[in-house]
C-alpha positions in Angstrom: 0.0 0.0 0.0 1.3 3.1 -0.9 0.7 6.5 0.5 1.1 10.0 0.5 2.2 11.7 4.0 1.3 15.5 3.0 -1.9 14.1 1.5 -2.9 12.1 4.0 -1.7 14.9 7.1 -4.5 17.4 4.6 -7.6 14.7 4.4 -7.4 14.6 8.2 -7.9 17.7 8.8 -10.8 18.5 6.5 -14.5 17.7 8.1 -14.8 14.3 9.2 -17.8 12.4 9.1 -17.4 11.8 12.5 -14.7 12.4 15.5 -14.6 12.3 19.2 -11.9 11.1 21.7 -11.9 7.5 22.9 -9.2 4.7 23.9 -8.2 2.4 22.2 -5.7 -1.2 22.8 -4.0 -3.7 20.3 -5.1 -7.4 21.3 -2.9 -10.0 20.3 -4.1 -13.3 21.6 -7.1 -12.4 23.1 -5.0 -10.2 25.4 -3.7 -6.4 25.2 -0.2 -6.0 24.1 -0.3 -2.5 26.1 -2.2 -0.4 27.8 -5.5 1.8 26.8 -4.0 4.5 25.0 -6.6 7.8 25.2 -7.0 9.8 21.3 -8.7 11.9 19.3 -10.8 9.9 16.6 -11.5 11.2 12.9 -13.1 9.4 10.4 -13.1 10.7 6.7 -14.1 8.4 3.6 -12.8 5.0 4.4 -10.3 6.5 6.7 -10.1 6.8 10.4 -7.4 8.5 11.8 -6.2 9.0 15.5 -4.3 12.2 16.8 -2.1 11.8 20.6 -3.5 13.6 23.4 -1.2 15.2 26.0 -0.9 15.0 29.4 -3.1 18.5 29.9 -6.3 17.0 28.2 -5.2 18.9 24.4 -5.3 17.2 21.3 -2.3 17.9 18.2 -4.2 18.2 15.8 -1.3 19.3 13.6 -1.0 15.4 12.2 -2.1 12.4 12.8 -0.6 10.0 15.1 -2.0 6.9 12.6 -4.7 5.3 10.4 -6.5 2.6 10.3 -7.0 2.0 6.5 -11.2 0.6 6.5 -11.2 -1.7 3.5 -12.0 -5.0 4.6 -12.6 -4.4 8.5 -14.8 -6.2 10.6 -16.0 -4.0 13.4 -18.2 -5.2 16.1 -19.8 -4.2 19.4 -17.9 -6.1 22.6 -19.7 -6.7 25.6 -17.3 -8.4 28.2 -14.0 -6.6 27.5 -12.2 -6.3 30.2 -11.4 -2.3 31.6 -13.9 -1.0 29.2 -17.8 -0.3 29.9 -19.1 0.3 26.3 -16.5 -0.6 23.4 -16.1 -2.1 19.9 -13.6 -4.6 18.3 -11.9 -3.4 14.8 -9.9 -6.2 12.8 -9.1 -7.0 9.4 -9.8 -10.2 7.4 -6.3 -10.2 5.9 -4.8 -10.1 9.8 -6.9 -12.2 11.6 -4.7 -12.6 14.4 -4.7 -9.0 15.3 -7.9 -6.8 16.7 -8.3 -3.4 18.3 -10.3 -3.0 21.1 -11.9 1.1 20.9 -13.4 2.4 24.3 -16.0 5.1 24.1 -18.2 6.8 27.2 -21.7 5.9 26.2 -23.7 2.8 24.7 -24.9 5.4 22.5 -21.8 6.7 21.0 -20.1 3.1 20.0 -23.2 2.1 18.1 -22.8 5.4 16.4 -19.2 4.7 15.6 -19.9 0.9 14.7 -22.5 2.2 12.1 -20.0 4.8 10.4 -17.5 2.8 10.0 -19.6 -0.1 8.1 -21.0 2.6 5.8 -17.4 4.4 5.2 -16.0 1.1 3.1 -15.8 1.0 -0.8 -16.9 -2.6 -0.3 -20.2 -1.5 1.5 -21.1 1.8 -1.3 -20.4 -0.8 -3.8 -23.3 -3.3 -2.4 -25.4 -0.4 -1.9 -24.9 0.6 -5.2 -25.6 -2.4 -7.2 -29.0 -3.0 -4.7 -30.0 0.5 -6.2 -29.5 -0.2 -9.7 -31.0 -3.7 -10.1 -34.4 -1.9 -8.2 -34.3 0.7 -10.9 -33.9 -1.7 -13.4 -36.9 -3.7 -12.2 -39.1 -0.8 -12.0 -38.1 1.5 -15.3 -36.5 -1.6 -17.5 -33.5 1.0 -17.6 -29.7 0.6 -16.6 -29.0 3.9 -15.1 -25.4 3.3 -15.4 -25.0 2.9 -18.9 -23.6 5.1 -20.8 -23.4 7.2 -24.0 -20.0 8.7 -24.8 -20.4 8.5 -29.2 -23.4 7.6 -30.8 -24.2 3.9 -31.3 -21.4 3.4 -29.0 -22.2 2.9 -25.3 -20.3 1.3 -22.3 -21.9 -0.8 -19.3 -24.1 -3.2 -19.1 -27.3 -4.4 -20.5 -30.9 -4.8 -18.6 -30.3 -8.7 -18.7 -27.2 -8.9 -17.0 -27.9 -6.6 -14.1 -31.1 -8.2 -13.5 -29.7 -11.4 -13.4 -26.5 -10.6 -11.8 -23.8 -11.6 -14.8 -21.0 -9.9 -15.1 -20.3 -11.9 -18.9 -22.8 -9.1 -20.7 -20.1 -6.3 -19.9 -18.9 -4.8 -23.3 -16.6 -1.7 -23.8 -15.8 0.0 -27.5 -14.0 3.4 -26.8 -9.9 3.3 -26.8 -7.8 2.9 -23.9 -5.8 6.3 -23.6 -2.0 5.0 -22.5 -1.2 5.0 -18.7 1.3 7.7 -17.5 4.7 6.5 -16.6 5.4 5.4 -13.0 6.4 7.6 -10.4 9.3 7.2 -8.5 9.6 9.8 -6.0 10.0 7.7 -2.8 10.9 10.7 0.0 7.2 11.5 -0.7 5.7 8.2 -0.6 6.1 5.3 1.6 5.0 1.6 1.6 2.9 -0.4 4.4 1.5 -3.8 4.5 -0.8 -3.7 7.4 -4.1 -1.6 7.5 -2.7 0.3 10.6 -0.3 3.1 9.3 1.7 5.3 11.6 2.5 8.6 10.2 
């Protein structure tokens, strides 16, 4: 995975669909590798970004202290964690071995984070998308994701295949225009295989 630090540092600070300050431990296990560690939670797109709290209660918000990266979580309500009163659980399907355990201070507020985050995923617009189109499809007879760049020369797919759910009625007759080169300006970027990055 390959990021941007400056870009990342300025989609955490625009307005979040959600923020607040809550705790939050790595499990390894079934048991915390540390401590509850108190931050300040942003979430943006499929994004949800943590910024360290100092000893007088103030939160840096001048850049983030991490990100969780949302694709393929799993987050769900805990009941019986140990330390917390009202938390949820956040872990990946491609690192099963690892969760994070988030505290909040109400009932109320996890559910509301628990239902942001499973409506902040690609994967979950994506469902919500294609539920959309086959129920206008049903009603109208109509893709309304076809498309008409030229004349007699359309891209998506047909009625049929949506309402049936194939994928082999997909058809495409414009030109590719050629990819730009590669960039290879790696004091800007960086690389990370896990979903948790630390800036």
């Amino acid at each position: 995975m390959r990021f941007n630090n400056k870009e990342m540092i300025h989609i955490s600070h625009s307005n979040p669909v959600l923020e607040g300050r809550m705790s939050y431990a790595k499990l390894s296990n079934g048991y915390a590798t540390k401590g509850f560690k108190e931050r300040w939670f942003r979430l943006k797109y499929n994004l949800l970004f943590y910024f360290k709290i100092n000893g007088f209660g103030q939160v840096d918000l001048h850049q983030p202290a991490g990100v969780f990266v949302l694709e393929n979580s799993i987050v769900r309500l805990e009941n019986n964690m140990p330390g917390t009163l009202f938390s949820f659980s956040l872990s990946f399907k491609d690192e099963p071995d690892k969760k994070y355990i988030i505290s909040s201070q109400s009932e109320d507020h996890v559910h509301q984070w628990i239902k942001c985050i499973q409506c902040s995923t690609y994967e979950y617009m994506r469902t919500r998308m294609t539920t959309i189109q086959k129920k206008i499809v049903e009603l109208t007879g109509r893709d309304p994701l076809l498309m008409y760049p030229e004349e007699g020369k359309k891209i998506g797919r047909t009625n049929r295949s949506v309402a049936d759910g194939d994928d082999s009625d997909l058809f495409f007759n414009l030109p590719t225009d050629p990819l730009p080169p590669p960039r290879h300006k790696h004091d800007a970027c960086k690389t990370a295989e896990s979903n948790l990055i630390e800036l």
